[in-house]
C-alpha positions in Angstrom: -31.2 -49.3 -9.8 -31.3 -46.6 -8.0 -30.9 -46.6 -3.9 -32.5 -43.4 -1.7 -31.0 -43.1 1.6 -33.1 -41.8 4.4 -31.6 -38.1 4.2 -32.1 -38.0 0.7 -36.0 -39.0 1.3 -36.4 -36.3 4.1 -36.6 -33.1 3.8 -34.4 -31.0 5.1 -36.0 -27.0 6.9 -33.2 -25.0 5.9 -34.4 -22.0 8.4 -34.3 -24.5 11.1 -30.6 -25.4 9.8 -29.7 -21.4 9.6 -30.5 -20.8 12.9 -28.3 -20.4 15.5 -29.2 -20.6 19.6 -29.7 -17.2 20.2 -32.5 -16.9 17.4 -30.4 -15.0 14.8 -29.6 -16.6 11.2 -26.0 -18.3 10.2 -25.7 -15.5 7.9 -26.1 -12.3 10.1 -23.9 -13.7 12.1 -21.1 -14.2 10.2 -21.5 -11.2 7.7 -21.0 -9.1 11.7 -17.7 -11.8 12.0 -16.8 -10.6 8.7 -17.3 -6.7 9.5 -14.9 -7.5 12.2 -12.7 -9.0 10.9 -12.0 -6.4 8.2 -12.4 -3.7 10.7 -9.4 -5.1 12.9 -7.5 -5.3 9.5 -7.9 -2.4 8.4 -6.8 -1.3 11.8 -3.5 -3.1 11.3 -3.1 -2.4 7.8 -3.0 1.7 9.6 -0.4 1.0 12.5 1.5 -0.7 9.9 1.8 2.0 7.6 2.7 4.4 10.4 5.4 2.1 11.7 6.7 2.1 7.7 6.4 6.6 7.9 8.6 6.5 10.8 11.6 4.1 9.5 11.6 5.8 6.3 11.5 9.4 7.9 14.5 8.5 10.3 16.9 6.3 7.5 16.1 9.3 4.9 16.6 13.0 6.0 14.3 16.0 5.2 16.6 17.9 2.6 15.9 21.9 2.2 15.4 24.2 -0.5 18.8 25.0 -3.0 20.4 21.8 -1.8 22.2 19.9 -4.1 21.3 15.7 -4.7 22.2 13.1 -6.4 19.8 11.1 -8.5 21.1 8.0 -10.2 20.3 7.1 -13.4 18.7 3.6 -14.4 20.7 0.9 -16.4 17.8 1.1 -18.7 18.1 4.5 -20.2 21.9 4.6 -20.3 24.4 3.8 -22.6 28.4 2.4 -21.8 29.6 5.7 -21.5 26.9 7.4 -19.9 27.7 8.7 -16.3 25.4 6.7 -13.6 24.0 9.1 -11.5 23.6 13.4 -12.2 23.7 16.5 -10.3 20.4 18.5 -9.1 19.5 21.2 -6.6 15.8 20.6 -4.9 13.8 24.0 -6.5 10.0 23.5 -4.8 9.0 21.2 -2.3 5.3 19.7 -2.6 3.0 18.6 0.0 6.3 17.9 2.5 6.8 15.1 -0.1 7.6 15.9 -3.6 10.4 17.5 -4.6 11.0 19.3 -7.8 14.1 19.3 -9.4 16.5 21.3 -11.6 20.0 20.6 -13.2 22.0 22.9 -15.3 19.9 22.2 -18.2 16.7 22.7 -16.9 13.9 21.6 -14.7 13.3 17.6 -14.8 9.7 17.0 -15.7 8.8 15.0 -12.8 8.4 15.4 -9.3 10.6 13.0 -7.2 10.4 11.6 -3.5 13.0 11.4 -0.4 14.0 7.9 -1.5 14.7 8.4 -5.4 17.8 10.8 -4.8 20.7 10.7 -1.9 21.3 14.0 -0.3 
């Protein structure tokens, strides 16, 4: 026994549904909502990231060329004895970001930023 309700008998114009009062279809307008959206997100995502620059810029300092810093070593890679952090002097900056740096024993083989080593 099976009982049909008037909507399920009618059939339903799904253009006339789509429609919105200004002539334009459902999904035009909300893909341009969605393109909007995103756009003022990405907008915010960019002020953000330029409010993040300027903390980090004025809690670490721009250190110079032959200066000696301190990078400490992870728990990970030491044993008891081991000392925690090591001497290095700053040899090459790249890009105003990455510095290169060199201990008594040599160069280390990759570049670091401002925040992995104290000055």
């Amino acid at each position: 026994m099976e009982v049909e309700t008037e909507v399920q008998n009618k059939k339903i114009d799904q253009e006339a549904i789509s429609k919105t009062p200004d002539g334009t279809t459902a999904t035009s307008s909300r893909a341009q909502k969605v393109k909007v959206f995103r756009e003022a997100a990405r907008e915010g995502l960019e002020e953000q990231v330029k409010k993040m620059k300027a903390t980090s810029s004025k809690k670490f300092q721009k250190p110079t060329l032959g200066q000696n810093v301190r990078i400490k070593i992870p728990d990970i890679n030491g044993a008891k004895m081991d000392p925690i952090s090591i001497i290095a002097i700053i040899t090459d900056i790249e890009d105003e970001e990455f510095y290169e740096l060199a201990t008594k024993l040599g160069k280390l083989k990759a570049l670091h930023t401002r925040n992995q080593f104290t000055l």
